[in-house]
C-alpha positions, -999 to +999 in steps of 0.1 A: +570-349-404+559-315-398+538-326-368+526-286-355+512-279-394+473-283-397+481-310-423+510-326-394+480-328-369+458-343-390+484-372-403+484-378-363+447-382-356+446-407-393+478-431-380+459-433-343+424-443-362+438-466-384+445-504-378+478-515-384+495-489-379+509-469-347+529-429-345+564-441-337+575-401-343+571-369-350+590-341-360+597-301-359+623-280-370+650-270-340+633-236-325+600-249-331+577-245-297+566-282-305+595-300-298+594-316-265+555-317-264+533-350-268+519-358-304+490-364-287+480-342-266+491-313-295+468-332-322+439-331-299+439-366-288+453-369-254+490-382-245+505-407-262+538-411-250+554-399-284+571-363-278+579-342-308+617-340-319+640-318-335+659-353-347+648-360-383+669-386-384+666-405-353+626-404-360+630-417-395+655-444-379+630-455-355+597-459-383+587-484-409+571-451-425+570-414-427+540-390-439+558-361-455+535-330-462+561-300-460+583-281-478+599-291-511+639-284-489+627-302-460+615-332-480+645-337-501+665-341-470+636-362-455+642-384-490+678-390-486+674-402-451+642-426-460+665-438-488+697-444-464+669-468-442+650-484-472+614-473-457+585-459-469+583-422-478+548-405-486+549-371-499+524-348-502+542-319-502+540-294-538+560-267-549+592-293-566+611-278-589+622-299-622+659-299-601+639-316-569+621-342-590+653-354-604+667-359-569+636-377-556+640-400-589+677-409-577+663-412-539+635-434-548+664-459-560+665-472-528+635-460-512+594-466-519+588-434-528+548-430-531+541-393-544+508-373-551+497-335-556+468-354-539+461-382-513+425-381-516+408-413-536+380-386-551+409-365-567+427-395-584+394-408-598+394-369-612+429-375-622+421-409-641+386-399-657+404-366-669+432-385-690+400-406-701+378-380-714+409-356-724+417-393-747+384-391-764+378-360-772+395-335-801+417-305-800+383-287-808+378-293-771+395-262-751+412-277-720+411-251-690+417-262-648+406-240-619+420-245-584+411-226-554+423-228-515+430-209-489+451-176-479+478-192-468+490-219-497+526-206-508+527-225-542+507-218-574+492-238-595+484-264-570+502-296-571+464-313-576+459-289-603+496-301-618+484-336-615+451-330-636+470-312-662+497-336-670+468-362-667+453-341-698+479-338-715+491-374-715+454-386-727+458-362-757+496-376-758+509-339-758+538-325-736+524-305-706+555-283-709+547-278-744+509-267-740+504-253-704+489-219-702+495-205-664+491-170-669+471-143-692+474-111-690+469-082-714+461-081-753+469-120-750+454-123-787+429-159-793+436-189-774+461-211-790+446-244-802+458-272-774+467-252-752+463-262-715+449-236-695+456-234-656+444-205-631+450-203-594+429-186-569+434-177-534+409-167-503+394-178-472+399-210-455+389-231-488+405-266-483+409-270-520+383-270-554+392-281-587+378-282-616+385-293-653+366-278-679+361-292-715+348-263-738+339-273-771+311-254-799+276-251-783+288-274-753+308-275-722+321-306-699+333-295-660+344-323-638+349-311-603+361-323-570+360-301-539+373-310-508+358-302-476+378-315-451+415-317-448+416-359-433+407-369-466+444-363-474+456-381-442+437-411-447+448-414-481+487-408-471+485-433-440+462-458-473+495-453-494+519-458-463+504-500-457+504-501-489+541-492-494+553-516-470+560-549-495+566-531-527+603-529-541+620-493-537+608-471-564+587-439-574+551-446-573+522-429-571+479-424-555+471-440-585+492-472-584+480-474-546+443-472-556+447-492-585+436-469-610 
């Protein structure tokens, strides 16, 4: 879905590289200058006989699977339609609001919903080790994530820096919602005890860093992840999509694929 995005193109070049799996469509939005070109010629890899459409639904008709990484609208409708067909649904896309979650919930009824702020297998071991170490250590531990990417990201914090968060928070068995920090500004007076810290920066063409620091008295922990190249995300939604394919309908997640 989404096939003239950087992320779209990428999805592409991951389905045609992996065994098992084949690109039965791709989609635009109606207007796009896409629509009615090759998926494979426009990903770089030469024709493939699969044009681009403006027909959500006939593609999602026509697949066992779709790889979602667009906008939160856009992949609610996408859901509904994946849920009306029973197939797989991978979203990577960010940016849900707590009214969007609750509607991918009810879709996922009927669907296999596998959703992730991140596909990549190095960012969900960050996610698991960080509930881990967030577990063993004390509230004299100050818990602050730093995300960076590129220009162009419309949503703040990252969904990947969402995920690491809520992963903190559940090893100290807190409420995110409760303890999240997302922006200082001003006389802001000391840093409240638990609190979950989250800042967002923007420049460049930075794929994505993160980073979870632990500050405690005379020591400090930072566990870091930086990716460097946007296919690690398409090879871990096409992973997730096989995956998907025997599982009952249902909201999973990166980790449950991996395991973790």
């Amino acid at each position: 879905m989404g096939a003239e995005g950087r992320m779209g193109q990428q999805l592409v070049r991951a389905v045609a590289a992996s065994e098992g799996c084949v690109v039965a469509g791709a989609t635009e939005r109606p207007g796009s200058v896409a629509v009615g070109k090759d998926i494979g010629v426009l990903a770089g890899l030469g024709p493939m006989g699969v044009n681009v459409s403006d027909n959500a639904e006939a593609v999602i008709a026509a697949s066992d699977a779709i790889l979602d990484f667009t906008a939160p609208a856009a992949t609610l409708k996408f859901a509904d339609m994946a849920a009306c067909g029973g197939i797989v649904h991978v979203i990577g896309t960010t940016g849900f609001s707590q009214e969007d979650e609750a509607k991918i919930r009810v879709a996922a009824e009927r669907a296999r919903i596998i959703k992730a702020g991140n596909m990549s297998l190095g960012v969900n071991l960050l996610t698991a080790v960080t509930r881990r170490v967030s577990a063993a250590l004390d509230m004299d531990f100050d818990i602050e994530i730093v995300e960076m990417h590129h220009r162009h990201k419309v949503d703040a914090p990252s969904g990947t820096a969402l995920m690491l968060a809520h992963a903190a928070a559940d090893g100290r068995g807190v409420s995110l919602e409760d303890t999240a920090v997302r922006v200082r500004d001003g006389h802001t007076g000391p840093r409240a005890k638990g609190a979950i810290g989250m800042q967002s920066l923007r420049g460049g063409s930075v794929v994505g860093d993160h980073t979870v620091i632990l500050a405690g008295e005379g020591e400090r922990i930072e566990l870091t992840h930086r990716a460097e190249d946007r296919s690690i995300f398409a090879r871990g939604a096409v992973k997730a999509a096989l995956w998907g394919r025997d599982k009952a309908p249902g909201l999973y997640s990166m980790i449950d694929v991996l395991g973790l």
